[in-house]
C-alpha positions as CSV (number, residue, x, y, z in Angstrom):
1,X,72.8,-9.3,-80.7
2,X,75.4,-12.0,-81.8
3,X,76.0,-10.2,-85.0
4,X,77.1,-7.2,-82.9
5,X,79.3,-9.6,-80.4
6,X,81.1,-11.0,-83.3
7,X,81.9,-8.1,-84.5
8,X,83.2,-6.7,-80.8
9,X,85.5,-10.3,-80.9
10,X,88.8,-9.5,-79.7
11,X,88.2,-5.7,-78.9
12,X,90.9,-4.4,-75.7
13,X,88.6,-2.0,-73.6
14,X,89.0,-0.1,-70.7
15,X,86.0,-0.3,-68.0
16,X,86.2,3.1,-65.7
17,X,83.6,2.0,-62.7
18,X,83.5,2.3,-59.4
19,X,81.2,0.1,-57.9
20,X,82.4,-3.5,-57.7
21,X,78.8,-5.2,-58.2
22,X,78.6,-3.0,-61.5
23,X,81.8,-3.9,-62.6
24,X,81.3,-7.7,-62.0
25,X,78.1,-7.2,-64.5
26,X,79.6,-5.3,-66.7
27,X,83.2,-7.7,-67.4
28,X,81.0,-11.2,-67.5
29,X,79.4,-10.0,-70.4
30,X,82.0,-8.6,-72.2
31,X,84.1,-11.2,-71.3
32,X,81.2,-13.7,-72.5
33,X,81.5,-11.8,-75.7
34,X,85.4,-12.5,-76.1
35,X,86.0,-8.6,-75.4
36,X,89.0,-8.4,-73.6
37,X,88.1,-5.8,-70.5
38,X,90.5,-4.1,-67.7
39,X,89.6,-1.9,-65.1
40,X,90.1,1.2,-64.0
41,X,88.2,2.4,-60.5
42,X,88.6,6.0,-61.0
43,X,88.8,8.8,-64.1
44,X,91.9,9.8,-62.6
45,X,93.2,5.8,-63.0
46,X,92.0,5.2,-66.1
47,X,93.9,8.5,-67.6
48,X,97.3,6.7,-66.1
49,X,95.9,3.2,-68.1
50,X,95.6,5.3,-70.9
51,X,99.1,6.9,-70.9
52,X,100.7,3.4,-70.4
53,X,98.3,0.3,-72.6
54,X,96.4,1.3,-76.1
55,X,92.8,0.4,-76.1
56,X,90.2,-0.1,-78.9
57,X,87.6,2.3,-76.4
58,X,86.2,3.8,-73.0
59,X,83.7,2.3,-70.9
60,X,83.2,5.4,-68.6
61,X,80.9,5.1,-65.6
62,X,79.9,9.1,-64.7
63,X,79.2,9.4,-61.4
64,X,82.9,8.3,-59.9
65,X,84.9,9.9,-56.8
66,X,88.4,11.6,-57.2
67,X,87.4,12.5,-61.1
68,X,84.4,11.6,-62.2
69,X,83.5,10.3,-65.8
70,X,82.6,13.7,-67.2
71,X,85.8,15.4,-66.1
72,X,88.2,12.5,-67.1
73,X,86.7,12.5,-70.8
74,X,87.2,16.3,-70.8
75,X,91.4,15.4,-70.3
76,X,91.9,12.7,-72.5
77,X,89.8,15.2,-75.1
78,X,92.6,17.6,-74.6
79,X,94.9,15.3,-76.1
80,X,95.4,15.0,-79.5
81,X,96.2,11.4,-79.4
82,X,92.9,10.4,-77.8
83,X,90.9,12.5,-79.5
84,X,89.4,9.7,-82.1
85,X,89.2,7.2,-79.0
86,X,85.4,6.1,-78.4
87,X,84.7,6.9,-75.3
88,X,81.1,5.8,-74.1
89,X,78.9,6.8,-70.9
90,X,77.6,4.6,-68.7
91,X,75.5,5.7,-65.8
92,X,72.4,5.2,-63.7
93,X,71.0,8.5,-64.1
94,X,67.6,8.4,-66.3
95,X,67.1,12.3,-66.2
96,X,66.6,14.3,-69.3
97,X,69.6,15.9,-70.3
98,X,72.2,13.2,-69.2
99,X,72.9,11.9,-72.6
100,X,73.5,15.7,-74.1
101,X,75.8,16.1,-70.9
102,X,77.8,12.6,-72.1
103,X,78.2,14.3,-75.8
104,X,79.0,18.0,-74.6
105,X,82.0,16.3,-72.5
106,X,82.9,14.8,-75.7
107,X,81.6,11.2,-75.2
108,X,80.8,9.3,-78.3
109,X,77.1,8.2,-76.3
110,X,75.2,6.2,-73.8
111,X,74.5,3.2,-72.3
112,X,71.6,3.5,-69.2
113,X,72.3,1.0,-66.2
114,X,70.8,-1.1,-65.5
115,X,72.2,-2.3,-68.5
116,X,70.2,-4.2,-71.5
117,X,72.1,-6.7,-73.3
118,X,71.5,-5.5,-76.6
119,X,71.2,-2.2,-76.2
120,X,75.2,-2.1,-75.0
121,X,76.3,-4.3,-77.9
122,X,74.8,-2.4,-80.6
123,X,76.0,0.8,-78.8
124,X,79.3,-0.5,-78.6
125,X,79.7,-2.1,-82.5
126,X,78.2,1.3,-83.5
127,X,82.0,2.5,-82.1
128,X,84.5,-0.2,-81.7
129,X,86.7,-1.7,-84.2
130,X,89.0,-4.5,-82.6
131,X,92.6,-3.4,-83.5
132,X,94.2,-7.2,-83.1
133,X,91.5,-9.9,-84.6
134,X,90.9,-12.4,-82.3
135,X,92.5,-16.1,-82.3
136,X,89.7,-19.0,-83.2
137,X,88.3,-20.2,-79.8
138,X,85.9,-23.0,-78.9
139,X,82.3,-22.0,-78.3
140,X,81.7,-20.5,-75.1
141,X,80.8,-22.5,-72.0
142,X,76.9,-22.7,-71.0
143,X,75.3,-20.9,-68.8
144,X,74.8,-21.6,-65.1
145,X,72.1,-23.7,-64.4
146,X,69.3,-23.0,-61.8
147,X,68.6,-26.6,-60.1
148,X,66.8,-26.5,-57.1
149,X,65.9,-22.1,-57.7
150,X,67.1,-20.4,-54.5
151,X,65.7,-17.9,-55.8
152,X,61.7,-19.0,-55.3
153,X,60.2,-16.9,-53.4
154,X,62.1,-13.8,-53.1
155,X,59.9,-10.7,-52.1
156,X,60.9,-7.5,-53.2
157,X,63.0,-8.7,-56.1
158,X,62.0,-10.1,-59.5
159,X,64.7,-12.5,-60.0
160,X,63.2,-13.5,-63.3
161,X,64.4,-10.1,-64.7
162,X,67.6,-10.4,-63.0
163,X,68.2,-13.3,-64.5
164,X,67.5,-12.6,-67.9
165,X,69.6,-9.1,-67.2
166,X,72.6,-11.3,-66.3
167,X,72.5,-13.2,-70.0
168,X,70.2,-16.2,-68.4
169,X,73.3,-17.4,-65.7
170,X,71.9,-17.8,-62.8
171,X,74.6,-18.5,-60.7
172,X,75.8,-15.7,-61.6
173,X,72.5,-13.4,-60.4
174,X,72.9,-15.1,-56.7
175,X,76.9,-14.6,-56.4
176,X,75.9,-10.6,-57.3
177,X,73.0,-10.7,-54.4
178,X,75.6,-11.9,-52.0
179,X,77.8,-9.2,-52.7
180,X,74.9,-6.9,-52.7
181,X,73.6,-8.2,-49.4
182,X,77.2,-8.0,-47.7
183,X,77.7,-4.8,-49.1
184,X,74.7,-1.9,-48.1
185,X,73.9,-4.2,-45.0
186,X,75.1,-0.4,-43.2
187,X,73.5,1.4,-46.1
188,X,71.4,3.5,-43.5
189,X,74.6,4.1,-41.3
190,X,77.2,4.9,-43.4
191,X,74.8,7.5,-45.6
192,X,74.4,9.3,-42.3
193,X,77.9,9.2,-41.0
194,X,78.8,10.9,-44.5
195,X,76.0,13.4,-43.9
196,X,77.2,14.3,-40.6
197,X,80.9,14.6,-41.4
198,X,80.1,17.4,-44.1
199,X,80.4,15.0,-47.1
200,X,77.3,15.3,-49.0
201,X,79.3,14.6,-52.1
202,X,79.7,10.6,-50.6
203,X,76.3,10.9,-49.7
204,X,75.1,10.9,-52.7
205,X,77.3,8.7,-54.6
206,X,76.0,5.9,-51.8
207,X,72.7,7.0,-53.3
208,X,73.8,7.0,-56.6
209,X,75.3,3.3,-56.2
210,X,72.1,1.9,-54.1
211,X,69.9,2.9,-57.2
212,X,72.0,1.5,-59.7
213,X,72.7,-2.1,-58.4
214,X,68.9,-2.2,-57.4
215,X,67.7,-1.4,-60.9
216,X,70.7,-3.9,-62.6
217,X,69.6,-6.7,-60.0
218,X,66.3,-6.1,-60.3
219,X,65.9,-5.2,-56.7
220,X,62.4,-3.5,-57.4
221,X,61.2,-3.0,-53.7
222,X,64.2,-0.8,-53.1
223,X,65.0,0.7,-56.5
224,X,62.5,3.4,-56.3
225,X,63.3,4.7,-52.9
226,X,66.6,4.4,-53.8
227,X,66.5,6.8,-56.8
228,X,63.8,9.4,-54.5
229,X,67.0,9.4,-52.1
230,X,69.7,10.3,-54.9
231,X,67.3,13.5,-56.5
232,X,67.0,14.6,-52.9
233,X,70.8,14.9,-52.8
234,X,71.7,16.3,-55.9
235,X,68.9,18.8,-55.5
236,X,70.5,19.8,-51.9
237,X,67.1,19.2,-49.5
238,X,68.0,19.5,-45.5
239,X,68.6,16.8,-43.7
240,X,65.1,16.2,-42.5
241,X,63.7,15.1,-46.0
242,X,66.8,13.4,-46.5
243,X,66.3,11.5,-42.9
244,X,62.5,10.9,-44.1
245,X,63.6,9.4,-47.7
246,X,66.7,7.3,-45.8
247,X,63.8,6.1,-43.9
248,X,61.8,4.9,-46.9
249,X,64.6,3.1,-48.3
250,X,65.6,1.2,-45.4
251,X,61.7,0.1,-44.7
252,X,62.3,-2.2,-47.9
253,X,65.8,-2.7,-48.1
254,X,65.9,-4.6,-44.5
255,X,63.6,-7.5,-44.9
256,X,65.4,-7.9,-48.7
257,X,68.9,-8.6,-47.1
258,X,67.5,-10.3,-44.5
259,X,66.0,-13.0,-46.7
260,X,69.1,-13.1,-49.0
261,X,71.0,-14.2,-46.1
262,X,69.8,-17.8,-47.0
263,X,71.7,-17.5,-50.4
């Protein structure tokens, strides 16, 4: 894995995600690898960065509102001058077929969430080559240190994965399951005010999101339900299974936020 980083050293990407948990991940470890990252929230944003700032390659979440990741690679494919840019996938979805969706929009490949360490440095030095090599720069700062673990005891989660996941920083893991916990404390609500207003679309990105930040956080207790709720909206079921399967996800997903609110 450090071979990979030092070769990534000084490389200008652009990150293309939505969901500000994922992001957070996503920028301390390229940042930790001396990649220099900036962030677009939206396909449709990241083809205005593109037009204005040159970058060395795509991160591109899939699953995004106003243009998703698919659509947006499709434009900048359109365009000669970005035609050679690597763009790579990044997305929650583990079903067969997503990676030959990624290439057929003209992605380079794929990096699953939650994300492995490795596994997205050697897919990204497989791609990028740093246009500007980087200035000499002390050794990186150490990790955060666990004293006193508030994280004994958690039930639900396994915050020994999610620790390793996060590059060993704890501090780090328990800043994310704040933001977790202050985020989808109205998971339950919000899915079903989408619902009834007609937006299944929302719906299912709330899904979508739930699943991913409980598979990078290691939030195993709701991941599952999570990821039963997301393949009951893309495959359209009524709103009775989806009530049922909202159910199941909020049986576990309460008593984890409730505990977290001692972080």
């Amino acid at each position: 894995m450090l071979a990979n980083q030092q070769r990534l050293r000084g490389a200008h990407l652009l990150l293309v995600e939505d969901n500000v948990i994922n992001r957070e991940i996503a920028l301390t470890m390229l940042n930790r690898a001396e990649i220099v990252a900036e962030v677009a929230c939206d396909g449709q944003q990241a083809l205005e960065m593109l037009e204005r700032q040159r970058f060395d390659g795509v991160l591109m979440d899939c699953q995004m509102p106003i243009l998703d990741g698919y659509a947006a690679t499709r434009a900048l494919r359109a365009q000669s001058r970005w035609r050679d840019l690597p763009v790579i996938a990044m997305t929650a979805n583990a079903m067969v077929g997503d990676r030959d969706k990624a290439l057929a929009a003209g992605m380079n490949d794929h990096i699953a969430k939650p994300i492995k360490v490795e596994e997205m440095f050697a897919t990204l030095a497989r791609w990028i080559r740093p246009s500007v090599p980087p200035a000499a720069t002390p050794g990186a700062s150490g990790d955060g240190e666990a004293r006193g673990d508030p994280l004994s005891g958690l039930a639900g989660i396994d915050s020994r994965a999610g620790v390793a996941a996060m590059m060993g920083d704890s501090t780090l893991y328990v800043h994310l399951l704040r933001m977790f916990r202050d985020r989808e404390m109205d998971f339950a609500q919000r899915f079903r005010a989408a619902r009834a207003r007609g937006d299944a679309s929302a719906a299912m990105r709330m899904a979508h999101d739930l699943k991913s930040v409980t598979g990078s956080l290691a939030v195993c207790s709701v991941h599952e339900a999570a990821a039963k709720l997301e393949r009951a909206c893309l495959d359209g079921d009524d709103d009775a299974r989806l009530e049922a399967l909202l159910r199941e996800v909020d049986r576990p997903l309460g008593p984890v936020l409730d505990q977290l609110q001692a972080l």
